[in-house]
C-alpha positions as CSV (number, residue, x, y, z in Angstrom):
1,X,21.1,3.9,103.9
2,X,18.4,5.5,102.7
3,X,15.9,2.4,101.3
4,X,17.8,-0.3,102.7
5,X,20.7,-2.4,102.2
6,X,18.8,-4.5,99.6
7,X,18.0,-1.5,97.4
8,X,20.8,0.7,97.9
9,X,24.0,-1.6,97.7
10,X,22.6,-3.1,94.5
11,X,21.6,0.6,93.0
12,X,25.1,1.9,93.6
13,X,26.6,-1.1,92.7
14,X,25.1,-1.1,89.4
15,X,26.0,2.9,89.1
16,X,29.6,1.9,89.6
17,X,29.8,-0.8,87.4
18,X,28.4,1.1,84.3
19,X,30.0,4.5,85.1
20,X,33.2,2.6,84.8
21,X,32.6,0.7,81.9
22,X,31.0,3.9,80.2
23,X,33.1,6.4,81.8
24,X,35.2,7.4,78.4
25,X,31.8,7.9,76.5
26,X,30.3,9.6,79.2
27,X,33.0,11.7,79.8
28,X,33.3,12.7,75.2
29,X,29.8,13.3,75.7
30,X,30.4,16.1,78.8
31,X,33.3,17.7,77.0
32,X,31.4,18.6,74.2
33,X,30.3,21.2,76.6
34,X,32.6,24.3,75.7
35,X,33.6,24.9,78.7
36,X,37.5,24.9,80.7
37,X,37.5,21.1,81.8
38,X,38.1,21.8,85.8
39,X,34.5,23.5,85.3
40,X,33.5,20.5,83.7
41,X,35.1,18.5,86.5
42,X,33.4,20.2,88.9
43,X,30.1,20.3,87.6
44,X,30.1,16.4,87.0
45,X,31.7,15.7,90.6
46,X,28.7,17.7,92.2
47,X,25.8,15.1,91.2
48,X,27.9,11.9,91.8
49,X,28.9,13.5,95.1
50,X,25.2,13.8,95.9
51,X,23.8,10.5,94.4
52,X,26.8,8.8,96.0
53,X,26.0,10.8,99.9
54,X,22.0,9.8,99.3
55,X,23.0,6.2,99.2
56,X,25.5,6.1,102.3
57,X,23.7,8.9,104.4
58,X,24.3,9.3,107.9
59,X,21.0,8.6,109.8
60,X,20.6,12.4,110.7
61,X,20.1,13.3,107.8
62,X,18.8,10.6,105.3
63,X,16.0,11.4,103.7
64,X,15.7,14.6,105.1
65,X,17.4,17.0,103.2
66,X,18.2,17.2,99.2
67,X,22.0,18.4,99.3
68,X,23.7,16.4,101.8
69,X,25.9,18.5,104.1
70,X,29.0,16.5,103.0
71,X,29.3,18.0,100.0
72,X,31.3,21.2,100.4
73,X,33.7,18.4,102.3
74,X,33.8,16.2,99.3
75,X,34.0,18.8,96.3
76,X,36.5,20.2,98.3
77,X,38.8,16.8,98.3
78,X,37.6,15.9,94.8
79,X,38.9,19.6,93.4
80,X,42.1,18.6,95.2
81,X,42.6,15.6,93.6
82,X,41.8,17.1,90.2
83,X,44.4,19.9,90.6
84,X,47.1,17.4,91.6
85,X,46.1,15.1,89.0
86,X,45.8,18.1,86.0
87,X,48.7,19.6,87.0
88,X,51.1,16.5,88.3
89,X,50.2,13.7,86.5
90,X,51.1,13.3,82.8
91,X,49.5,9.7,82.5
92,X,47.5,8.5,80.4
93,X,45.6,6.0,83.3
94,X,43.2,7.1,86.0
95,X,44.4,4.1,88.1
96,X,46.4,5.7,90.2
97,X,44.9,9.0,91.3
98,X,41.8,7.0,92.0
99,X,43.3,4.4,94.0
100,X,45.2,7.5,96.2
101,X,41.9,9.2,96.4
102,X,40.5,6.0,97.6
103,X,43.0,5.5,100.1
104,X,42.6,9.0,101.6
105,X,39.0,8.3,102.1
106,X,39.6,5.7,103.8
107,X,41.8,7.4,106.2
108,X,39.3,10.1,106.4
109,X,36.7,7.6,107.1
110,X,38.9,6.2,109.7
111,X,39.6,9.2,111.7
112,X,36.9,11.7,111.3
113,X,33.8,9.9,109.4
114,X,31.4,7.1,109.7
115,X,34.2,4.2,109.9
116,X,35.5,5.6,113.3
117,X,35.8,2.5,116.2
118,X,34.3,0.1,113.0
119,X,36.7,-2.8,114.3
120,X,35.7,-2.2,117.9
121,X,31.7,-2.4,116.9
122,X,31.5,-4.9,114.2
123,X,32.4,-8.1,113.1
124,X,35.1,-8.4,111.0
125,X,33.4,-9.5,108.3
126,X,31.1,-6.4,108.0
127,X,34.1,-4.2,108.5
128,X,35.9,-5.6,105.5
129,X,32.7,-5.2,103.8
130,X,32.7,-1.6,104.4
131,X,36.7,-0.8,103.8
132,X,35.9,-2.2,100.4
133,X,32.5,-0.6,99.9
134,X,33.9,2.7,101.2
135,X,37.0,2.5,99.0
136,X,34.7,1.7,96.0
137,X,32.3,4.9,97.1
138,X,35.4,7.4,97.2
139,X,36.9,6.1,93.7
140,X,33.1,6.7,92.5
141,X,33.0,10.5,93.0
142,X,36.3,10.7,90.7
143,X,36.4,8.6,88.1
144,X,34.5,10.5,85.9
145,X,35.1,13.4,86.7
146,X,39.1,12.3,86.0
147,X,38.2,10.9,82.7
148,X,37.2,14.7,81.9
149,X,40.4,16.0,82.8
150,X,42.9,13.3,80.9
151,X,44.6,14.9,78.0
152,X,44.2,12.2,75.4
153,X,40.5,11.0,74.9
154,X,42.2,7.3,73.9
155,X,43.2,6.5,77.2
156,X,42.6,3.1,80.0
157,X,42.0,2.4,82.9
């Protein structure tokens, strides 16, 4: 973390909470942009990938470098998910993509990232603490950026 627990789990937490609740106006406000929306998707993904990687940086790297090396990685997975969802997914909720996307990072997470052997080196406390946290994190990076891409603009969650 790159001020501390105390500082960053609030700070993101806070993000979260009013990105979600603002997402619709947020995402109007970015499609006024005359641009294709998977640009737009794209170009709104990039800064929450970044924000989101400053917060939970890996020690090698926090605070050391100003584009985390995660982020080809993570556009990468989020362009996925918007393909799939543009081009599968006639709904009019963000629920589910998000949800998916959050599972796969936690499979991800899991296998090849910073969760690896978490059940082996923590108490079980902290490791539901960081399923949930990590779940939250991943659902983060998209849920703007799938706001942007819905084809209505009177849509829920």
């Amino acid at each position: 973390m790159a001020f501390g627990i105390f500082i960053d789990q609030p700070l993101l937490s806070a993000v979260i909470i009013l990105t979600t609740i603002y997402r619709k106006r947020i995402a109007a406000l970015i499609k006024k942009v005359k641009l294709p929306k998977i640009i737009l998707y794209i170009l709104t993904a990039i800064p929450l990938i970044i924000f989101e990687e400053h917060i939970n940086c890996m020690p090698s790297w926090c605070l050391h470098v100003l584009i985390p090396p995660t982020l080809p990685f993570l556009l990468i997975q989020t362009i996925i998910v918007g393909l799939i969802f543009a081009k599968f997914f006639s709904t009019k909720s963000i629920l589910v993509p998000t949800f998916l996307y959050s599972a796969f990072g936690l499979l991800w997470e899991f296998t090849a990232g910073g969760l690896v052997g978490l059940f082996s080196k923590a108490a079980l406390s902290f490791a539901i603490f960081m399923i949930g946290w990590t779940g939250i994190s991943y659902a983060f990076l998209v849920i703007v950026p799938l706001t942007i891409l819905m084809k209505t603009d009177t849509v829920s969650m």
